[in-house]
C-alpha positions in Angstrom: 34.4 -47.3 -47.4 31.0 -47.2 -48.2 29.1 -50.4 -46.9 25.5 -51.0 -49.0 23.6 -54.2 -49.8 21.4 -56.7 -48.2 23.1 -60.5 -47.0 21.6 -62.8 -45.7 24.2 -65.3 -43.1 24.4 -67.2 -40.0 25.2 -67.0 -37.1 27.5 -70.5 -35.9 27.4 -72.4 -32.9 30.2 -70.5 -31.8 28.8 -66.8 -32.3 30.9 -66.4 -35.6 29.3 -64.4 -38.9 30.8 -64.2 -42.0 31.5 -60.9 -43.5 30.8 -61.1 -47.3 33.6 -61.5 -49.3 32.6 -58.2 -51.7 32.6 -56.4 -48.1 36.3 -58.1 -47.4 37.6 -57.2 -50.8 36.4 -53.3 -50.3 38.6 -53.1 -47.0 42.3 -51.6 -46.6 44.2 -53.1 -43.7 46.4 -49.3 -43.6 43.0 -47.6 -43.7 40.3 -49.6 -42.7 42.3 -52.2 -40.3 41.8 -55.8 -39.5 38.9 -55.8 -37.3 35.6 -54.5 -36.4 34.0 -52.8 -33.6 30.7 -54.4 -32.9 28.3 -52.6 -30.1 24.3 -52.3 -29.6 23.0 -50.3 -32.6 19.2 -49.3 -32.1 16.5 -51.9 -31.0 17.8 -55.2 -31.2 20.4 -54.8 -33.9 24.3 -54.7 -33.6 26.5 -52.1 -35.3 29.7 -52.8 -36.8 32.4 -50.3 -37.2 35.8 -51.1 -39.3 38.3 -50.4 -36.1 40.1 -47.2 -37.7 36.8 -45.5 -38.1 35.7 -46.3 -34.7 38.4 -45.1 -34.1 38.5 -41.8 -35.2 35.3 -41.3 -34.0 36.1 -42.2 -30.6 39.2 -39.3 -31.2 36.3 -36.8 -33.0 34.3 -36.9 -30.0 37.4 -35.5 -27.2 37.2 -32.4 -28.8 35.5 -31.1 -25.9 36.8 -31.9 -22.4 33.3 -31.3 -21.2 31.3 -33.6 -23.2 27.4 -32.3 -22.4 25.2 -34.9 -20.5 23.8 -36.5 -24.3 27.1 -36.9 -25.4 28.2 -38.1 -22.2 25.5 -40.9 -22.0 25.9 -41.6 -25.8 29.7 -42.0 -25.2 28.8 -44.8 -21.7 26.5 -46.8 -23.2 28.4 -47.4 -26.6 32.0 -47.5 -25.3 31.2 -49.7 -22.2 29.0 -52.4 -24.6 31.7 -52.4 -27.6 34.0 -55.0 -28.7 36.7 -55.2 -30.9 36.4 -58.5 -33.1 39.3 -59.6 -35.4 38.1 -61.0 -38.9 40.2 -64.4 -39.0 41.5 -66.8 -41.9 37.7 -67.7 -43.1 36.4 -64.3 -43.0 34.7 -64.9 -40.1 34.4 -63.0 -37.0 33.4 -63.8 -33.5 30.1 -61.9 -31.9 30.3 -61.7 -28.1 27.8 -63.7 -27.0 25.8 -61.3 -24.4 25.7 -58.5 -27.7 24.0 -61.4 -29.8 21.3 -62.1 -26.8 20.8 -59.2 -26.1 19.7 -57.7 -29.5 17.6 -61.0 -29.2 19.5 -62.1 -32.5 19.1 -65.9 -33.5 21.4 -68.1 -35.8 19.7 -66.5 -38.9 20.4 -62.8 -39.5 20.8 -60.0 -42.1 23.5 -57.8 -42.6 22.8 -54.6 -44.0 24.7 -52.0 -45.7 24.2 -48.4 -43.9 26.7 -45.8 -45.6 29.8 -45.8 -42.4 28.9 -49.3 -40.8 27.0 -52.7 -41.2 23.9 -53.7 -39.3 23.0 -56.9 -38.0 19.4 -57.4 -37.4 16.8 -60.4 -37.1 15.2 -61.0 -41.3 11.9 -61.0 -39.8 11.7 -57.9 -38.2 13.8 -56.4 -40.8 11.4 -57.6 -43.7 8.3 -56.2 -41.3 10.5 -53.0 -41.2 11.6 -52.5 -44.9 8.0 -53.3 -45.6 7.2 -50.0 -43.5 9.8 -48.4 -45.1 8.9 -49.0 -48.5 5.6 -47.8 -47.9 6.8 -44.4 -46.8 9.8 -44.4 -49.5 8.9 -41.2 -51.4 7.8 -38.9 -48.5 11.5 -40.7 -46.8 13.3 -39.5 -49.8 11.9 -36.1 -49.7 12.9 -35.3 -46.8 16.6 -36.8 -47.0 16.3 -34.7 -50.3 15.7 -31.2 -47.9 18.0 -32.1 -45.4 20.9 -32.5 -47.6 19.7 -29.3 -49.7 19.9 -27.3 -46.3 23.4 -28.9 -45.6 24.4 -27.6 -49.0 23.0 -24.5 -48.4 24.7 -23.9 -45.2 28.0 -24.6 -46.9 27.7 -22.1 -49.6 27.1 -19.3 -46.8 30.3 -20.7 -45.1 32.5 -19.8 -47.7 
């Protein structure tokens, strides 16, 4: 599935977000599952994962049975701080707690959109962010552009 958008939600009383209903109505249980993984995404956000992609990528990255020392730390820190959260009845699910404090997230958040997963950031610092962002968009796009032009490149000489 390919998440995009903007939402603005809550966060309740008892750590529980509500996934937007267009997200809901996107997801497969056979393919996508019935929960998320959430974990610490960069500064102060949370990353959500639908379970059978976390999955996979948990699978992807035993290829090697000697993982080098970035993989390894990458693989610690994100395994050890993950947690599976089941979307229930409402549509809601349940952050743990001592993810939402530390990613110093209040009762008001964003979710974003970002291609494989969602993002769960503080709408200040996102706003001060996109801002920054904005600013930068066409030299930003530019060099998505050459990335992906190299990529495609590199794929032609594999054939």
């Amino acid at each position: 599935m390919l998440f995009t958008g903007e939402y603005e939600h809550t966060i309740d009383a008892k750590y529980r977000l509500a996934i937007p209903a267009e997200i809901r109505a996107g997801l497969d249980a056979a393919k996508h599952g019935t929960a998320f993984y959430v974990a610490p995404g960069t500064t102060d956000t949370l990353w959500l994962w639908p379970e059978r992609l976390f999955e996979r990528m948990a699978q992807a990255s035993e290829a090697s049975l000697l993982p080098d020392e970035d993989l390894l730390e990458f693989e610690e820190l994100l395994y050890s701080q993950a947690s599976r959260v089941e979307i229930d009845k409402s549509g809601r699910i349940r952050l743990p707690e001592r993810l939402v404090r530390q990613a110093s997230l209040g009762s008001s958040v964003v979710l974003l959109g970002v291609k494989d997963h969602l993002e769960l950031r503080d709408p200040e610092r996102w706003a001060r962010q996109r801002d920054e962002k904005l600013a930068k968009q066409a030299e930003i796009m530019m060099r998505a552009r050459r990335v992906l032009q190299r990529g495609r490149s590199d794929q032609k000489g594999e054939r």
